[in-house]
Every structure is written in structure tokens, then in C-alpha cells.
N, C-alpha and C positions, 0 to 999 in steps of 0.2 A: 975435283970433278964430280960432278953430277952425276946420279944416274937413274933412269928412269925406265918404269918396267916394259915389260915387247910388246903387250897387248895396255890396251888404253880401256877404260871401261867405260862403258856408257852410261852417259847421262839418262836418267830416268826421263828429263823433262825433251832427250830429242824424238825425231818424228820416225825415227828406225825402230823404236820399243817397242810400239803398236804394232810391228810388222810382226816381229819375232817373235809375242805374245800370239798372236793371229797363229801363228806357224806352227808353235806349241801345245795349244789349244787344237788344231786339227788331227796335229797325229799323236794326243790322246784320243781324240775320239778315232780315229782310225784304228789303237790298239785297241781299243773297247769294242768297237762294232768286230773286229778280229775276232776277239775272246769269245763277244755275244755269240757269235757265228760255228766257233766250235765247239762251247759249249751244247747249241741246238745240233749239232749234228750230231755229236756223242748222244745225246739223249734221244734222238730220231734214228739213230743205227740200236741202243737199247728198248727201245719198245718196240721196234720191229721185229727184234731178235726172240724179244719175248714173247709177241705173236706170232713166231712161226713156232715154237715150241709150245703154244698153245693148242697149235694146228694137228700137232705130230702127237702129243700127249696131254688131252683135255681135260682130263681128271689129275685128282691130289690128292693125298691121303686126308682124310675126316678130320677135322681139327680137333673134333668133340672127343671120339674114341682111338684118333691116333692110328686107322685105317685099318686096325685090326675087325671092328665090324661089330665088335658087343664088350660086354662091360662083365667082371666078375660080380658076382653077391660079396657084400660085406660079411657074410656068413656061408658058411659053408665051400662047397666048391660048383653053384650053379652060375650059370652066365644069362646073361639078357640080351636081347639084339640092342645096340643103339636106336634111339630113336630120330636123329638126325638126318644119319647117311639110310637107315630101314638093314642096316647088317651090310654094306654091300661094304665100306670100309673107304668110299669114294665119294669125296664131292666135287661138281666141275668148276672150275678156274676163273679167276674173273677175267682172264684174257678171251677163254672161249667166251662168255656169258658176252663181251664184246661182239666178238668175230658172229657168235649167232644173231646178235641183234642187228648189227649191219648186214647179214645176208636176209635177213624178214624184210627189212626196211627196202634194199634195192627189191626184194624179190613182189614187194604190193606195188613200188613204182612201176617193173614192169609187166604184172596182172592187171594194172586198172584198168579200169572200160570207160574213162574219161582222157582216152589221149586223142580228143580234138575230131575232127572229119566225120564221122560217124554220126 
């Protein structure tokens, strides 16, 4: 006796391949535009996130001095203001440095004295 396996395999040269290829092809890109799509939103819930806590705490500590606000003498025990943050020990954040430039920008759109009618 013969015997022959359950499932038959397809011929590459019939006209069903192109379907199944076709179908294959879709829902990869299907899981890709998925993927594309939560990736952008993890990243659009992180920068948001990050600009509300720009909002809430717009300063950082000084990169320069490390937010203490001066610097020892190499000699002695005198200190120096920084000359970066001026001693304050704060620089602001590039999220606020955002957040303030978007509010100048709407805030000249809605001062101009070229809106139309007048």
C-alpha cells in the first residue's frame, strides 16, 4: 500500500501562490503599521509626560557646578560663584525652553495688528 501524506503542497507554478503571497504580504504590513503605531504612541505619551513635568519644575540643577552655585579654589578654602548658572545653581530645561517658545509664538499670533478687516 501506498501512502500518501494529508495535506498536498502546492505547486509553486499554480495560480493560488500569488493569492497567499498577497495575504502574507498584508498582514506583515499590518503587524508593522501595529508596531509603527505603538511605538508613536509610547513616544507621544513620553514627551508629553515630560512636558508636564517641565511645567510643574522648570529648572535643573547646573550642569557646570552641579547646582550647588560655585566652585572651590584650587587653593585654599575660598569659593567662586559659577559663572554659568551667576550662583543660583539652576539652569532651565530644554522642555520649558520649548513650552516658553510655543507660548511667545502663539502669544505674537494673537497680538498682531494684521489680522484682516481693519
Amino acid at each position: 500500500m501506498l501512502s500518501r501524506a494529508a495535506t498536498a503542497i502546492p505547486d509553486p507554478a499554480t495560480h493560488g501562490s500569488d493569492q497567499i503571497h498577497a495575504v502574507a504580504t498584508l498582514t506583515a504590513a499590518a503587524h508593522t503599521a501595529g508596531q509603527v503605531a505603538t511605538v508613536l504612541l509610547i513616544v507621544t505619551i513620553a514627551v508629553g509626560f515630560y512636558l508636564l513635568t517641565c511645567l510643574v519644575w522648570p529648572f535643573g540643577k547646573c550642569r557646570r557646578c552641579k547646582g550647588v552655585g560655585k566652585f572651590k579654589s584650587p587653593f585654599g578654602n575660598a569659593f567662586r560663584h559659577c559663572g554659568k548658572c551667576d550662583g543660583s545653581g539652576l539652569r532651565v530645561r530644554l522642555g520649558r525652553h520649548l513650552i516658553n517658545h510655543m507660548r511667545a509664538v502663539r502669544g505674537a499670533g494673537q497680538n498682531s495688528t494684521s489680522k484682516g478687516g481693519k
